[in-house]
C-alpha positions as CSV (number, residue, x, y, z in Angstrom):
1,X,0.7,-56.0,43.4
2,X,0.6,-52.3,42.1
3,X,1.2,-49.6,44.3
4,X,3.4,-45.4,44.3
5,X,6.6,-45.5,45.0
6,X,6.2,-43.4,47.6
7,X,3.1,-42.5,48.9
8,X,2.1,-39.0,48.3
9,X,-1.3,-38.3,48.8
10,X,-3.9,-38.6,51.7
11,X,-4.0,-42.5,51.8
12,X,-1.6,-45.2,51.2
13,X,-3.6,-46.9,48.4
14,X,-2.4,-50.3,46.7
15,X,-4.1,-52.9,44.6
16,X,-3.7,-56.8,45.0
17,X,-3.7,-59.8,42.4
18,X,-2.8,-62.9,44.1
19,X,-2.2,-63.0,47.8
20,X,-0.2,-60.7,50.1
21,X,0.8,-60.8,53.9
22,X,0.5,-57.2,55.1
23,X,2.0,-55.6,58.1
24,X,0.8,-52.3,58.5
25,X,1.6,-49.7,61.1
26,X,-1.2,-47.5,62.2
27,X,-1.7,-43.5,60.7
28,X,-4.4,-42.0,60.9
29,X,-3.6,-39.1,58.7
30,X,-2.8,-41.0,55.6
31,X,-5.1,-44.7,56.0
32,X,-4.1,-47.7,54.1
33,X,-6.3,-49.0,51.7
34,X,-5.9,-52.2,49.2
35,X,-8.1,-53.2,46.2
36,X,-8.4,-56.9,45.4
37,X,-10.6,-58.3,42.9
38,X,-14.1,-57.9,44.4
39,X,-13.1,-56.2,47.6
40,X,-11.5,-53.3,49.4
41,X,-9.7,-53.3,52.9
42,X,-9.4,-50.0,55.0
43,X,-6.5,-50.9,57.4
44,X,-6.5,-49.4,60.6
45,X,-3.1,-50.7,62.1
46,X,-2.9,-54.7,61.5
47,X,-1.4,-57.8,59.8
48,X,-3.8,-59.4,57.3
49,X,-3.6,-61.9,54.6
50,X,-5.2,-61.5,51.2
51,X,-6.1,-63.8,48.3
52,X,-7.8,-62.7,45.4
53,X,-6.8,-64.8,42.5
54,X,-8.9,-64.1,39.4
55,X,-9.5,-68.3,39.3
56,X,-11.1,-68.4,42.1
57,X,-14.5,-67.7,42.7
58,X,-14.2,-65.6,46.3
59,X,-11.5,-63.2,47.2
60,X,-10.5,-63.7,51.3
61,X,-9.1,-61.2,53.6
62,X,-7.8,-62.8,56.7
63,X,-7.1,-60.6,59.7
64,X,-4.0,-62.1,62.0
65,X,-3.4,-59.2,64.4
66,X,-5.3,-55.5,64.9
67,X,-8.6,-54.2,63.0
68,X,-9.2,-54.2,59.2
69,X,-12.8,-52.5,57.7
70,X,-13.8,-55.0,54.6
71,X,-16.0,-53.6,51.9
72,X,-17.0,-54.4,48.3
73,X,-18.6,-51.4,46.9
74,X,-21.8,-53.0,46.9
75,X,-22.2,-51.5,50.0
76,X,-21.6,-54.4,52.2
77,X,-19.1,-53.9,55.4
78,X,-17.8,-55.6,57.6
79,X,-15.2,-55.0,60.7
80,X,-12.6,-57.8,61.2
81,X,-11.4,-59.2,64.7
82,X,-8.2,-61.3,64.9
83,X,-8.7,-65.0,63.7
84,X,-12.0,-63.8,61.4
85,X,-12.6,-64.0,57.5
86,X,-14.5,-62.0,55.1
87,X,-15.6,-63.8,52.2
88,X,-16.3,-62.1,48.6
89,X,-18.3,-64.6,46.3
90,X,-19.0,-64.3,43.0
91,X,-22.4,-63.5,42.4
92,X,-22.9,-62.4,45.8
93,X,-23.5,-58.4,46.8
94,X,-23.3,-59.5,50.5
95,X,-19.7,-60.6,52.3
96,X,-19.8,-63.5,54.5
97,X,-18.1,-63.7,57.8
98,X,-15.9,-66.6,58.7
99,X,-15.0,-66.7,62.4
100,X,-12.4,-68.9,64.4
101,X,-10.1,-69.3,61.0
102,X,-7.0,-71.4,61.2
103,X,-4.5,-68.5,60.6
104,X,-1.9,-71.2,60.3
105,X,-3.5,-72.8,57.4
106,X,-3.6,-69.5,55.4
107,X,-0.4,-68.3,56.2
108,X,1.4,-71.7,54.9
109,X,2.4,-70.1,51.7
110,X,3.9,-67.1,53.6
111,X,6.6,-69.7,55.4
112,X,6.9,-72.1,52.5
113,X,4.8,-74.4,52.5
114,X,1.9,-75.8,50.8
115,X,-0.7,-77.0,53.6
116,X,-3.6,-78.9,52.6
117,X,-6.7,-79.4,55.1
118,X,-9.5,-81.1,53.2
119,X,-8.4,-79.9,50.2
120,X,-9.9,-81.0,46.7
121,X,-7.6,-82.4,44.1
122,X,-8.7,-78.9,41.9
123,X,-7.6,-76.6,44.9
124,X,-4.4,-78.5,44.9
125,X,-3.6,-78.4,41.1
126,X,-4.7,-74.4,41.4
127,X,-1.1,-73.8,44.0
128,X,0.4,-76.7,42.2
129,X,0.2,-74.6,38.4
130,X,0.3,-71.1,40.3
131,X,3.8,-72.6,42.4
132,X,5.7,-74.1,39.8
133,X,4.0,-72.4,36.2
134,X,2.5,-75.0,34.5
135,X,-0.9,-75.8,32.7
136,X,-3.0,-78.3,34.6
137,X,-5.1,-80.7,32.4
138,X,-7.8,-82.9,33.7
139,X,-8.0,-86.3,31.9
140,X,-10.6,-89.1,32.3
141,X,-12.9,-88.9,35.2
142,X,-11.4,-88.3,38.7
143,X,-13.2,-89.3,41.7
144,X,-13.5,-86.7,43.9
145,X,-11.4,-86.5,47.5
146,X,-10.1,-84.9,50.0
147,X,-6.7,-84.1,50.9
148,X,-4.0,-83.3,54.1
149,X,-0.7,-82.7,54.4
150,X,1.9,-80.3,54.7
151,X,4.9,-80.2,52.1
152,X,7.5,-77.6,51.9
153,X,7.9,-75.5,48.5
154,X,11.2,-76.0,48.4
155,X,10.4,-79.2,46.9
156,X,10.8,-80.3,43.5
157,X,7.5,-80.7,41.7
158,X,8.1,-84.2,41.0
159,X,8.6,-84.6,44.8
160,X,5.0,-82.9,45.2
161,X,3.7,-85.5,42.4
162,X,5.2,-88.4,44.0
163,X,3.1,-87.6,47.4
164,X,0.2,-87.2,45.6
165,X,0.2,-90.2,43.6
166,X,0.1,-92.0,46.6
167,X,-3.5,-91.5,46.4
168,X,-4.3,-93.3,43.1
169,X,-4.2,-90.0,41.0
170,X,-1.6,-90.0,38.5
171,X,0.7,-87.2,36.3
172,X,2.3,-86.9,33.6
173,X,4.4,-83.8,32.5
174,X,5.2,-82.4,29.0
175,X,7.3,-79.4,29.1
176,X,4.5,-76.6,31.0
177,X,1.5,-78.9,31.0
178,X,0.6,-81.1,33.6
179,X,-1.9,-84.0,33.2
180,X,-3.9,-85.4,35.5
181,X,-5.6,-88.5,35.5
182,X,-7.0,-91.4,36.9
């Protein structure tokens, strides 16, 4: 995350790579803007999530409490209410709405753990490299699933492997690379 010091100007302006949870008190003489990726969010007094990796094709904002403003400069808006998701895909001008999100499920990583709700075996290997800095390698042909579960980051990745392994997908580490196969 990039952003002033201090903030001097007419706005509060930061830009995001990655994901942030943001708290942010209401002012309406100096608004509260954030960049990420494909999108722009015009706080007006809330607590949102972002994620807006650049290996991942769509860049969420996730509102928890209050009112964001979501744009993309392609001049597509929208206004958030508690629970809802805006959605910026690649290759598309227009943001989707998501209502009735699971704000549990996408705060996870803000109280430590990873949570997986029909996750693929790519979306977990994406936290899994991001988490703990490795290379993921695909090896072989892996069938494709779906996974659950809840496990706390304070555990070793091994520990994470282990878990995983239980579903007939194996690992094998050398130094920052992880391989996956079948």
């Amino acid at each position: 995350m990039r952003s002033p010091v201090a903030f001097t100007g007419n706005d509060r302006k930061v830009t995001l790579r990655g994901e942030g949870y943001f708290d942010v008190a209401h002012d309406d003489s100096k608004p509260f803007l954030v960049e990420a990726g494909k999108i722009y969010v015009r706080v007006l007094g809330t607590q949102f999530n972002l994620n807006a990796y650049s290996d991942q094709e769509a860049v969420l904002a996730t509102l928890i409490k209050g009112s964001v403003e979501v744009g993309n400069g392609a001049g597509s808006t929208l206004r958030l209410k508690p629970g809802n998701q805006a959605i910026a895909q690649t290759g598309n001008e227009k943001l989707q709405l998501k209502s009735a999100v699971d704000t549990s499920q996408v705060l996870a990583w803000k109280n430590g753990f990873f949570s997986f709700r029909n996750a693929s075996l790519k979306e977990i290997m994406q936290q899994i490299s991001r988490w703990y800095d490795v290379d993921v390698q695909y090896e072989g042909t892996i069938e494709p699933r779906q996974f659950r579960g809840i496990i706390p980051k304070t555990s070793d990745m091994s520990e994470v492997l282990q878990i995983l392994e239980e579903s007939k997908v194996h690992f094998k580490v050398e130094g920052r690379k992880l391989k996956v196969y079948p």
